[in-house]
TIPALO-896749 format. One record per residue (C-alpha): residue number from 1; residue in one letter; x, y, z. Coordinates in steps of 0.25 Angstrom, whole numbers, padded with zeros to 4 digits. Layout:
# residues N
NUM, a, X, Y, Z
...
END
This chain:
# residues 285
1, x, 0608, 0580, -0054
2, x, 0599, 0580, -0041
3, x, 0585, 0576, -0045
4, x, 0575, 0589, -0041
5, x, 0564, 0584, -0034
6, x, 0551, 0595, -0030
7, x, 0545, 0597, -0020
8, x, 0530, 0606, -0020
9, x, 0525, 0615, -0011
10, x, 0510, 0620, -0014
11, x, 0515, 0617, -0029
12, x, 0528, 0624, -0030
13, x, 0539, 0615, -0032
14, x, 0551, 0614, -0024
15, x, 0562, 0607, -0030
16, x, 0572, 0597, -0021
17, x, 0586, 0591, -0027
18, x, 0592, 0582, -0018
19, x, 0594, 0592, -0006
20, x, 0590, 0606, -0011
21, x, 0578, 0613, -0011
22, x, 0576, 0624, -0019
23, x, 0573, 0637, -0012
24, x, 0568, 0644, -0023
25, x, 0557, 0634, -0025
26, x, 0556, 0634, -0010
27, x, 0552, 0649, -0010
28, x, 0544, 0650, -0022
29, x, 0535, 0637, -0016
30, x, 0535, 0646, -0003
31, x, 0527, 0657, -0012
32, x, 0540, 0666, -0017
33, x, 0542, 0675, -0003
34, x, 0549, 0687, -0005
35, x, 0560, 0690, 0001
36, x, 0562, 0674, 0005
37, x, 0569, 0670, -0009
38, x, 0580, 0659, -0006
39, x, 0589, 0671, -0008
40, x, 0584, 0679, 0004
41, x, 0584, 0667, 0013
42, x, 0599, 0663, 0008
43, x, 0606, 0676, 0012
44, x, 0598, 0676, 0027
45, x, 0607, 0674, 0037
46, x, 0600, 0663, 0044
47, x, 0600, 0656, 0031
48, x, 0616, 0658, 0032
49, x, 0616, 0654, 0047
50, x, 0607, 0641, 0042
51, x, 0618, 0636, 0032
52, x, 0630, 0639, 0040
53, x, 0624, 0629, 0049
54, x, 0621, 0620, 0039
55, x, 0634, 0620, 0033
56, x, 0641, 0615, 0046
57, x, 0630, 0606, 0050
58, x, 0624, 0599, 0039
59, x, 0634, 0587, 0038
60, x, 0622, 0578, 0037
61, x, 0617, 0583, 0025
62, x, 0622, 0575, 0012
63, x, 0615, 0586, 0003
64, x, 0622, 0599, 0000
65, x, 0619, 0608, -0013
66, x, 0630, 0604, -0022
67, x, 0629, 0590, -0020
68, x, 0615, 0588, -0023
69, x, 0605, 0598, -0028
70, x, 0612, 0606, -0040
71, x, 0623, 0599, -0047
72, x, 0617, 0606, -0061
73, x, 0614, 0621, -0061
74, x, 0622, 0628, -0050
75, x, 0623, 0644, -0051
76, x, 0630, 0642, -0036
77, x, 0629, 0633, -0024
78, x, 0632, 0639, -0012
79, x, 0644, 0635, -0003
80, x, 0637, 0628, 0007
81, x, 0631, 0620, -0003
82, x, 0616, 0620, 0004
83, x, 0611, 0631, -0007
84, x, 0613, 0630, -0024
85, x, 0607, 0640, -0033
86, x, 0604, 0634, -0047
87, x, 0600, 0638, -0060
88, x, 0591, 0633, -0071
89, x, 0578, 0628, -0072
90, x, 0580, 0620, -0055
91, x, 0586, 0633, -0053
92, x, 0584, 0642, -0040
93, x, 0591, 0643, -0025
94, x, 0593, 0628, -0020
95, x, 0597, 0623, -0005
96, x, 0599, 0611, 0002
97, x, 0585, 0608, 0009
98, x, 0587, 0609, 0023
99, x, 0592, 0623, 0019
100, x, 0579, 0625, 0010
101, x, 0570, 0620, 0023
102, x, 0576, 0634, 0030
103, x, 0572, 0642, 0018
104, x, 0558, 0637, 0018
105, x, 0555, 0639, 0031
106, x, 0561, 0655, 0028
107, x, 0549, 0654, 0018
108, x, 0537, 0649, 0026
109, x, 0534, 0641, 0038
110, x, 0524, 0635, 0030
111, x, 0533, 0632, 0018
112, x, 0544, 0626, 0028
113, x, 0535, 0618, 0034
114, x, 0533, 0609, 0020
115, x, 0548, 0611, 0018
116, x, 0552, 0605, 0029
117, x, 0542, 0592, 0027
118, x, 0542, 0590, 0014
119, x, 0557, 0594, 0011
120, x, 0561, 0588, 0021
121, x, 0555, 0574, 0018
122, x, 0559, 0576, 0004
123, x, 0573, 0576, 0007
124, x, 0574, 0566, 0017
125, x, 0566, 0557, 0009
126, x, 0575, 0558, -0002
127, x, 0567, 0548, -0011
128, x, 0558, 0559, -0018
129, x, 0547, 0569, -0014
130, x, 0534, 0566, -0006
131, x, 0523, 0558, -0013
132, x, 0508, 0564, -0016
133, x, 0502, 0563, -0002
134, x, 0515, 0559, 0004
135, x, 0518, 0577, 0007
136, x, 0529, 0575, 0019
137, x, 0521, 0588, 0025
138, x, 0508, 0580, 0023
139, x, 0513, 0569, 0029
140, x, 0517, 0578, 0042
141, x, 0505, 0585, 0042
142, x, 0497, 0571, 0043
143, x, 0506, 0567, 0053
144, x, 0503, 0580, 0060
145, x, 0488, 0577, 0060
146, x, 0490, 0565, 0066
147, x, 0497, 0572, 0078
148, x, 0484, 0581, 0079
149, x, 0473, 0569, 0079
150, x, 0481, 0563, 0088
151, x, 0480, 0573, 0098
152, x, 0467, 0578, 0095
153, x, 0462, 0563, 0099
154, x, 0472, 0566, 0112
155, x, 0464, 0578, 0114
156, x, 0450, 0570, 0113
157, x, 0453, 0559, 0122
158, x, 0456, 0571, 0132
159, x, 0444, 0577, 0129
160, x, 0437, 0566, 0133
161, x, 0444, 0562, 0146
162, x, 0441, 0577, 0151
163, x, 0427, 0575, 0145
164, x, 0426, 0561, 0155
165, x, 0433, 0569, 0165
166, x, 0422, 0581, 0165
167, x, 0410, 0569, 0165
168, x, 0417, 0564, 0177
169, x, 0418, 0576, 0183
170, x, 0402, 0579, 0180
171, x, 0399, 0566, 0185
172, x, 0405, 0569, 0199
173, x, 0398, 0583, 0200
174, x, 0386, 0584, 0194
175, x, 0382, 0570, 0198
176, x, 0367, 0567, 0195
177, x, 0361, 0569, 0181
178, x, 0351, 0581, 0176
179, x, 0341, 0579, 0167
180, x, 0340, 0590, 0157
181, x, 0328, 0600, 0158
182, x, 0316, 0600, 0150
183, x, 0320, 0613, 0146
184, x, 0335, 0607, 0142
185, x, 0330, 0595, 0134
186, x, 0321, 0605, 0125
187, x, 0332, 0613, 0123
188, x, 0340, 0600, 0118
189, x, 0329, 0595, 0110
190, x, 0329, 0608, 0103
191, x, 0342, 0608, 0100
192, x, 0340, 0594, 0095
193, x, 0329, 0595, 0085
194, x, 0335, 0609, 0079
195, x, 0348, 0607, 0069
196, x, 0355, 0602, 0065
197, x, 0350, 0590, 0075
198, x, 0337, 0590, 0071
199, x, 0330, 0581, 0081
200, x, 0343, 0571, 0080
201, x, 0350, 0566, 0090
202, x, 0361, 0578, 0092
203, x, 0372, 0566, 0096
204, x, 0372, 0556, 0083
205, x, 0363, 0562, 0075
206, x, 0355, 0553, 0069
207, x, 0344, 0549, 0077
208, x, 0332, 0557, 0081
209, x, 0330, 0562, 0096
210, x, 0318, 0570, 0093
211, x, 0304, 0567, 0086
212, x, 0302, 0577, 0077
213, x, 0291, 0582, 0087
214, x, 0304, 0585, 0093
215, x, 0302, 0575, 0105
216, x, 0313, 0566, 0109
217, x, 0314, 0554, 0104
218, x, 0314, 0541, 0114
219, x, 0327, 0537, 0118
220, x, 0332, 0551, 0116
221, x, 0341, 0555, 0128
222, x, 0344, 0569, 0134
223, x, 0359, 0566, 0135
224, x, 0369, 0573, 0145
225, x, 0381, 0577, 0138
226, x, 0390, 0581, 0148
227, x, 0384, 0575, 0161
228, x, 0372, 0570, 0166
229, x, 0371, 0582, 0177
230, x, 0371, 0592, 0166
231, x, 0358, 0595, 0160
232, x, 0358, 0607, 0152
233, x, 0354, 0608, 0138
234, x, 0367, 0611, 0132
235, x, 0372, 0598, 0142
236, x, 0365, 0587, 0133
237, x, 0358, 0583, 0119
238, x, 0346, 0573, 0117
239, x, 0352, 0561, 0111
240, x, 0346, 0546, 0104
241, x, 0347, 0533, 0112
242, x, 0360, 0528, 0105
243, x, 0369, 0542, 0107
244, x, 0364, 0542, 0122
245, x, 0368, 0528, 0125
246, x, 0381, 0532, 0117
247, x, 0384, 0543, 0127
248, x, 0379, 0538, 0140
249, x, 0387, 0526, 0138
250, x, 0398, 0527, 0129
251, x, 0404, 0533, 0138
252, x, 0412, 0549, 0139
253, x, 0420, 0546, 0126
254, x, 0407, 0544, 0118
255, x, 0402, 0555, 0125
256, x, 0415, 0565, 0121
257, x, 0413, 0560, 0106
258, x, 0398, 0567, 0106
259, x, 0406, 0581, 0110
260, x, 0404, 0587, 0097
261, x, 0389, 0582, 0094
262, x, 0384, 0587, 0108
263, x, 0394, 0599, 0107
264, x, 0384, 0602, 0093
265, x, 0372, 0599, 0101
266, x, 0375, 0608, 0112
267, x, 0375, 0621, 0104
268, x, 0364, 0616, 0097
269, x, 0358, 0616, 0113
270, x, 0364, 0628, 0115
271, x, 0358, 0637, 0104
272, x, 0343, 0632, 0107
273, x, 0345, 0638, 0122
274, x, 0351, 0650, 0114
275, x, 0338, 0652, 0104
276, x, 0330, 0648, 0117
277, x, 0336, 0660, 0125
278, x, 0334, 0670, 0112
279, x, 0320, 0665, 0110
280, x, 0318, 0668, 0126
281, x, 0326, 0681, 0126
282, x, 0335, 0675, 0138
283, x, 0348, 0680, 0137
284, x, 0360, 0666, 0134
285, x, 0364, 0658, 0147
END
C-alpha cells in the first residue's frame, strides 16, 4: 500500500499517495464552495477535454491511479486511470496530481497558487514533504523579494544619476550662489527650534544648531539643498559642522541619502510659512 503523506493549507489537511491528490480534501481546505465539489468539476466539459488530452499526451508520466495511490479500498477507478474514488476512513474523490493542480485552480487563484508550489515540489521531490520554514511557496516568495530589492536598489541609483543630472543642469543655469534672506533664515530657524526638531540639527539629529535663546549656534550652516542659486526657505535647512562638511563634500550621492530627512524638514518649513500667512490673514502662495 502507498504511504499517505499530507499536505496543510491554513490547517486543513491534504493528503498525497504516491501521485494522487485528494480532491475532496483539496475543496474542503479551499473553504467548501458550493457548487465547485469534485463532482461538479469532473462532469465539465473542459475537465473532459483536459483528460482526453492527457490520456494521449502524458507518456511521460510513470504514475497513473491504479498503479499507485489505491491498491486497498476502491469502489471505482475510472478508465483512464487519472481518477480513483475510495472508501473508508482515506475515503473521498482521488486524482493523479497534475490533474488535481487544474481542479484547484477551478477553486481559487489564491488556492492554485499554493498548489501549484507546494504540490508541485512535493511530488518532484519525491523524498517527503517540505520541512518547518523550508514551505516551497515561502521559499518562492523570498526569492520574489529578492527580485523587488533588486530593482528597487536599480531604481535608486537612477534616482541619483537624475538627481546629479538636475545639479548639473542648475549649476549651468543659475550659475552664482544666493544667500538666503533674513526673512528665510527666520523662517528655517523656526521651523528648526519647533517639533519634533527642537533646536537640533534637522539632518543628523543629534547636535544642537540653536541656543536655547534660539540663536545659532557657531559653526551652524545655512545649507543649500538643491543648489546654491536657490534661496528660498523651503530650498535649504540649518545644519551642524559635521553634516555640512558631509554634504558640501561627499559628494551628490551623500547628498541623495539626506532625501527623506530634508524632505521632513521641508514641510516642517512649509507649515511655519503657512501659520505665518494665517496669523498675517495673507491668502497661501
Amino acid at each position: 500500500m502507498t504511504p499517505i503523506n499530507t499536505l496543510s493549507y491554513h490547517g486543513t489537511p491534504i493528503r498525497l499517495r504516491g501521485a494522487m491528490l485528494s480532491l475532496t480534501d483539496m475543496w474542503q481546505a479551499a473553504g467548501r464552495p458550493d457548487n465547485r465539489r469534485p463532482t461538479d468539476w469532473l462532469i465539465l466539459d473542459e475537465t473532459q477535454r483536459f483528460r482526453a488530452h492527457a490520456r494521449v499526451h502524458w507518456t511521460e508520466f510513470e504514475d497513473p491511479a491504479v498503479d499507485n495511490a489505491v491498491l486497498d479500498g476502491i469502489i471505482r477507478t475510472d478508465h483512464d486511470g487519472f481518477v480513483a474514488t475510495l472508501r473508508g476512513r482515506h475515503g473521498g474523490t482521488w486524482a493523479h496530481w497534475q490533474l488535481a493542480l487544474s481542479y484547484a485552480r477551478y477553486l481559487s487563484p489564491q488556492f492554485h497558487l499554493w498548489c501549484n508550489t507546494v504540490v508541485r515540489a512535493a511530488i518532484e521531490r519525491r523524498a517527503g514533504l517540505p520541512a518547518a520554514g523550508q514551505d516551497p511557496l515561502l521559499v518562492h516568495l523570498a526569492q520574489q523579494f529578492q527580485q523587488l530589492h533588486r530593482r528597487i536598489d536599480t531604481l535608486e541609483r537612477h534616482n541619483a544619476d537624475l538627481m546629479f543630472l538636475v545639479l548639473s543642469a542648475q549649476e549651468v543655469v543659475l550659475g552664482n550662489r544666493l544667500e538666503f534672506t533674513d526673512l528665510g533664515r527666520s523662517l528655517i530657524a523656526k521651523a528648526v527650534a519647533a517639533e519634533p526638531f527642537g533646536g537640533q540639527c534637522p539632518c543628523c539629529r543629534a547636535v544642537p544648531v540653536l541656543t536655547t535663546a534660539g540663536r545659532t549656534v557657531l559653526g551652524a550652516e545655512y545649507d543649500h539643498f538643491f543648489h546654491r542659486g536657490l534661496n528660498k526657505p523651503e530650498h535649504g535647512w540649518l545644519v551642524c559642522t559635521a553634516c555640512h562638511a558631509e554634504l558640501t563634500y561627499g559628494g551628490y550621492l551623500v547628498r541623495f541619502a539626506r532625501i527623506p530627512e530634508f524632505r521632513a524638514f521641508q514641510a516642517a518649513v512649509l507649515e511655519q510659512r503657512r501659520k505665518a500667512q494665517a496669523r498675517a490673514g495673507t491668502p497661501p502662495a
